[in-house]
RODO-868126 format. One record per residue (C-alpha): residue in one letter; z, y, x. Coordinates in steps of 0.5 Angstrom, whole numbers, plus 500, padded with zeros to 3 digits. Each point is the difference from the previous one (the first is absolute). Layout:
N
AZYX
...
***
This chain:
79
X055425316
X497506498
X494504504
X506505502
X503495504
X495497503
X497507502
X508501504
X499493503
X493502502
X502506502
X506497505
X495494502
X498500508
X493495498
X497498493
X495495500
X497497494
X505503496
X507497504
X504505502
X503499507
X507504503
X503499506
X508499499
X502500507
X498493502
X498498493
X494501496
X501501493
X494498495
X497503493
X494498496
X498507497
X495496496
X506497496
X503503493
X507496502
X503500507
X498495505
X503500506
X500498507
X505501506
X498497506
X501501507
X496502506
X497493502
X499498493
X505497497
X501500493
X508502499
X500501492
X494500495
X500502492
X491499502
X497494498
X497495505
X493502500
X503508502
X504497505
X494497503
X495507500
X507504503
X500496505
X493499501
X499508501
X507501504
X497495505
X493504500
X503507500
X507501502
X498503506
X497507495
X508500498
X501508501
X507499502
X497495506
X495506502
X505506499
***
């Protein structure tokens, strides 16, 4: 993933944190790690369910650790 990309996506994010990048997508949360050279990916829905993954399990354990701590920050929660 080139650094133009990950500004876009940045740039489109409601919340970083620690480098993961999260946008709400109706009632879905979408996740990307901004400190990978290569696409990881998560998609999760609101109550922390993983739905689909290309991100190893020790990310997968740190996105969900970060959602349950700050979910409530989501721009789109306090819009």
């Amino acid at each position: 993933m080139s650094e133009s990309e990950k500004q876009i996506i940045a740039n489109d994010a409601d919340m970083i944190v620690r480098g993961f990048a999260f946008k709400r997508k109706g009632n879905r949360i979408s996740v990307v790690n901004l400190n990978q050279n290569t696409p990881h990916a998560m998609l999760m829905a609101e109550n922390g369910m993983v739905l689909e993954s290309s991100m190893d399990p020790i990310e997968q354990v740190i996105v969900l650790e970060i959602w349950e701590n700050d979910a409530e920050f989501m721009e789109a929660a306090n819009a």
